[in-house]
N, C-alpha and C positions, 0 to 999 in steps of 0.2 A: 504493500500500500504506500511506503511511504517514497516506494522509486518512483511509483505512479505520478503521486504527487510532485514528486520534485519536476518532474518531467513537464506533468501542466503547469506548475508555475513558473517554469524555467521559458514555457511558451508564451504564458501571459506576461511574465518579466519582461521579456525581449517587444511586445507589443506596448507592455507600458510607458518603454524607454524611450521607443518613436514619438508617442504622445506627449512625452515629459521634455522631448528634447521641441518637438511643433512650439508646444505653449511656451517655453523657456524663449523662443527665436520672437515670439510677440506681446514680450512682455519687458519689465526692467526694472532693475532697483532692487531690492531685499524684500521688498512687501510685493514681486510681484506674484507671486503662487495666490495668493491674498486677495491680492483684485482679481485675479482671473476667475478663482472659486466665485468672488461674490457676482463677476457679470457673467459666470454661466449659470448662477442663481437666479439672477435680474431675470433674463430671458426666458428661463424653466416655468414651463413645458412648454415648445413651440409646437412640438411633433407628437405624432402615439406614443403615447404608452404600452409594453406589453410586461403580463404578469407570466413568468414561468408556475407551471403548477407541476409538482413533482409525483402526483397520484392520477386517476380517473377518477369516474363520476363516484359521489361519494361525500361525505360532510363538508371537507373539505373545497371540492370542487365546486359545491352548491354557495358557500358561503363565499366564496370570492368572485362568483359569477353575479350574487345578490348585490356585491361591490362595489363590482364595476362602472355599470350605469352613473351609481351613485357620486363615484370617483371622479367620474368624467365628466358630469356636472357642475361639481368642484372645482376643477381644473379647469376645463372648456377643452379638452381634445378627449380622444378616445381612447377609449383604458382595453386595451385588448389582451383575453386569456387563452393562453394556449398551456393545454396539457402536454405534458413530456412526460410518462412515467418510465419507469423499470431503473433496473443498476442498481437498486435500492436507494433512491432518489439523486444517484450522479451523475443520472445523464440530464435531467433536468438540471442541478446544480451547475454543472460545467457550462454549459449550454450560456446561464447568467455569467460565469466564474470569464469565460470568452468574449460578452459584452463592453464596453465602453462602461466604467464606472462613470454614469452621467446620468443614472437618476429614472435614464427613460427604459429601464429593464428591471422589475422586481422577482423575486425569487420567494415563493413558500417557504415556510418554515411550520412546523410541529413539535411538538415534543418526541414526537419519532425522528428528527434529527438530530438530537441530539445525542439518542441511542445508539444510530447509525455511525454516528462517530465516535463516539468510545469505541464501538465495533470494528471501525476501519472500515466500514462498506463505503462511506462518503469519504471522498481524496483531497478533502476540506476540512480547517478547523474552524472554530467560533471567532480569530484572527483576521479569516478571511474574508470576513462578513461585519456588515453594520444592520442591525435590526433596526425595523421603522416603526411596529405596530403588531400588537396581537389582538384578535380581533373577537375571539371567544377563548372562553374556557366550560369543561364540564370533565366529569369524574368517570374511571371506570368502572366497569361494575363485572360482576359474575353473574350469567344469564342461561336460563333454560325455559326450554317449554313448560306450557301452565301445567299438563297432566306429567311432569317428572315427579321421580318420589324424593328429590333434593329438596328443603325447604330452606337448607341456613348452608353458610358457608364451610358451618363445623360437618354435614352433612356429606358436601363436595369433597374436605380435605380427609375424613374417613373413608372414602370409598376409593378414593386416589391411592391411600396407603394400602387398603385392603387385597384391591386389584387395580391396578393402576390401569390395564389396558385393556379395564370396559367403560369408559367412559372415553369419548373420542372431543379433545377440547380443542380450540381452533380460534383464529381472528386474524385481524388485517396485518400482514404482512410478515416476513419470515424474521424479522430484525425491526424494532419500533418498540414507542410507549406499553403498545398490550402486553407485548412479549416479556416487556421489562417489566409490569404488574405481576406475571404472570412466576417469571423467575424468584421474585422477592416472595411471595404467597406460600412458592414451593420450600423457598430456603428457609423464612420463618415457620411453616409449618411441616418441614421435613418430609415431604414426597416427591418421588420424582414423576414424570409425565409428559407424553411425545406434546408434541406443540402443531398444528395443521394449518398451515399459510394461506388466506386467501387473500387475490391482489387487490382488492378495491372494498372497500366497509359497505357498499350497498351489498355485496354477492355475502358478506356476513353476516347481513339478518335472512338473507334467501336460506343458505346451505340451514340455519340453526330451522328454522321452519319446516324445510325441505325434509330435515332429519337425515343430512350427512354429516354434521357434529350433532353431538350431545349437548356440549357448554361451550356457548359463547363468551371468552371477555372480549368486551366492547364498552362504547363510548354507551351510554342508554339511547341517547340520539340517532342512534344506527337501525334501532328499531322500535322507534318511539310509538308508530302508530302500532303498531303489536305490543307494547307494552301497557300503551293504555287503554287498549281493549281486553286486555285479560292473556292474548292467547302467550305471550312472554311474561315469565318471573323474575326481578331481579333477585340474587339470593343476598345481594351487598353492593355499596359505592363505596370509592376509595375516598370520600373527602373526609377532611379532620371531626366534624358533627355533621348531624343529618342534614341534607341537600333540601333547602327552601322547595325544591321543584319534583324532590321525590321522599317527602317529610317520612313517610311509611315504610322506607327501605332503612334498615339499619347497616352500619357502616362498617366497612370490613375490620375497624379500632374497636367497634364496641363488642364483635365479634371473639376480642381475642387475638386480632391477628394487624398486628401495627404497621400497617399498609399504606399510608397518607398520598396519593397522588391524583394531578390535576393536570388534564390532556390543556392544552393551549396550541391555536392555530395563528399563523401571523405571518407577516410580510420583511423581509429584508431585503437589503441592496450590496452590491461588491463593495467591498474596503477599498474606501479611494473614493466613493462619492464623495462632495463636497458637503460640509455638516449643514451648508443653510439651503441643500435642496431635501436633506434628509428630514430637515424642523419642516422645511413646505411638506412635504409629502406626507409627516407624521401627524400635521395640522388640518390637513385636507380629510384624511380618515377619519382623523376626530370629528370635525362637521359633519360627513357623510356618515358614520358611526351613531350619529345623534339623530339623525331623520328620523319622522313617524315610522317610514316604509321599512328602516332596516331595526327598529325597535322593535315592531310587531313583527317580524319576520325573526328574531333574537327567542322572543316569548312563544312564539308557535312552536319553535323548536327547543325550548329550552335551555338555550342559550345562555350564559352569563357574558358583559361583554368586562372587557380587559383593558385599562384607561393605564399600563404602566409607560413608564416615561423609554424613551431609546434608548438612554444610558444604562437605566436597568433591564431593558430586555435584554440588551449585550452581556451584562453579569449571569442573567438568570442563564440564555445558553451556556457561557461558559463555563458556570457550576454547577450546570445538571451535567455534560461533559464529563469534569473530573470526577462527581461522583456515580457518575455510570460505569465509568472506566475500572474505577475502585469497585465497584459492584462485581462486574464483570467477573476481575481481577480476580475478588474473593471468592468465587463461584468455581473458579477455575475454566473458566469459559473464554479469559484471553491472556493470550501468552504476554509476559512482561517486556 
């Protein structure tokens, strides 16, 4: 992974230097990197926008197409989303990582990236990248159909020890957030158990319905209308106390099993944008973030939205990172 990387950045290096050497030829003085950031601020957006999206159709995908529109209102040009999945989100990453750090290319982010990078499947680190905005958050949970004979979580992690390989459990992605609830579950509750990859969170509440898994973890939002009709059970959410939005699910901490995490979706830009197209652009969400349209579209889907600042989104990637890493680590799941 890490010759991979050296390799792309060794490409991106060499592209940045032509750029660096352009602007340095029209520009002058000490302050001029200074002025050039603020007048390609001044001018930002002239042109499209396009958002890299690093999955298919799916929470995700919906929630930044719901965005868009909104974006492009804000701004006055056109916010356009293009999906790029697979590589475990590097081909989409590269794809931005290849771009002109200039604002008019955003890149998805999840908490499944950051997983992927402790993992080494993304040939990027949190260095790479400046966050703009996250745009939801919600909890994972442990989910089966309404007539299983599961009712609690304590339920799930007995029958896991018991027989581990009659229950077939499964979610989005072979490397991500689930996987990583999914590992900590097992290590605190001492069972082990295969894991079943599927590519996209819609095909996640299919397969659990369909009854090709058993147990889905997932986002609850992945099968919300199945869950509030009955034919989906949550058995638990990962938040720290019961979820405003699922009061009647207890939570995998009251459960016994000290599990605290919170999925969050969001947008970043290449290291190297200039900071005051990264404050427009963090500014613009917020406005469009506040609309009637994307508040009652937050609450249909039970949404929470996520108002933290760049600088902290930047920390927050970077120490979910080292401590995935350290997870990993301890798991024996990545070589040092």
């Amino acid at each position: 992974m890490k010759i991979k990387k050296t390799l792309i950045l060794l490409i991106l290096g060499m592209a940045s230097l032509v750029l660096i050497v352009g602007c340095s030829k029209s520009s002058s003085g000490e302050s001029g990197e200074s002025n050039g950031d603020k007048s390609a601020a001044s001018d930002w957006p002239s042109k499209d926008i396009h958002i890299n999206v690093h999955s298919g159709p799916g929470n995700l995908d919906t929630a930044i197409r719901q965005l868009s529109p909104l974006l492009s209102e804000e701004l006055g040009v056109d916010v356009i989303v293009e999906n790029r999945p697979g590589g475990g989100q590097s081909i989409s990453q590269t794809a931005t990582q290849t771009a002109p750090a200039d604002g008019y290319t955003l890149q998805s982010k999840t908490s499944s990236t950051s997983f992927g990078m402790a993992q080494g499947q993304i040939p990027f680190d949190p260095e790479d990248w400046s966050m703009v905005y996250s745009l939801q958050k919600e909890p994972a949970s442990i989910a089966v159909l309404a007539d299983s004979p599961l009712e609690s979580i304590d339920d799930f992690v007995e029958t896991m020890k018991n027989d581990p390989g009659k229950l077939v459990v499964g979610g989005y992605g072979s490397a991500g957030f689930m996987t990583y609830v999914y590992y900590q579950l097992q290590k605190i509750a001492g069972f082990e158990g295969k894991w079943i990859p599927i590519d996209t969170t819609d095909k996640v509440a299919a397969s659990l319905l369909g009854g090709h898994i058993d147990v889905a973890v997932m986002t609850p939002s992945t099968a919300l209308s199945a869950v509030q009709s009955g034919e989906v059970k949550l058995l638990g959410v990962s938040t720290e106390e019961r979820s405003e939005n699922y009061p009647d699910i207890p939570t995998f901490k009251e459960q016994g099993y000290d599990v605290v995490e919170v999925l969050w979706r969001g947008l970043s830009v290449k290291k190297g944008t200039p900071k005051e197209i990264v404050n427009k652009l963090h500014e613009a969400i917020k406005s469009a973030t506040q609309t009637e349209e994307w508040l009652n579209f937050q609450k249909k889907r039970n949404q929470e939205n996520d108002t933290t600042s760049p600088e902290k989104l930047d920390e927050r990637l970077a120490n979910e990172v080292e401590g995935r890493t350290q997870f990993l680590k301890d798991m024996g799941l990545l070589n040092n």
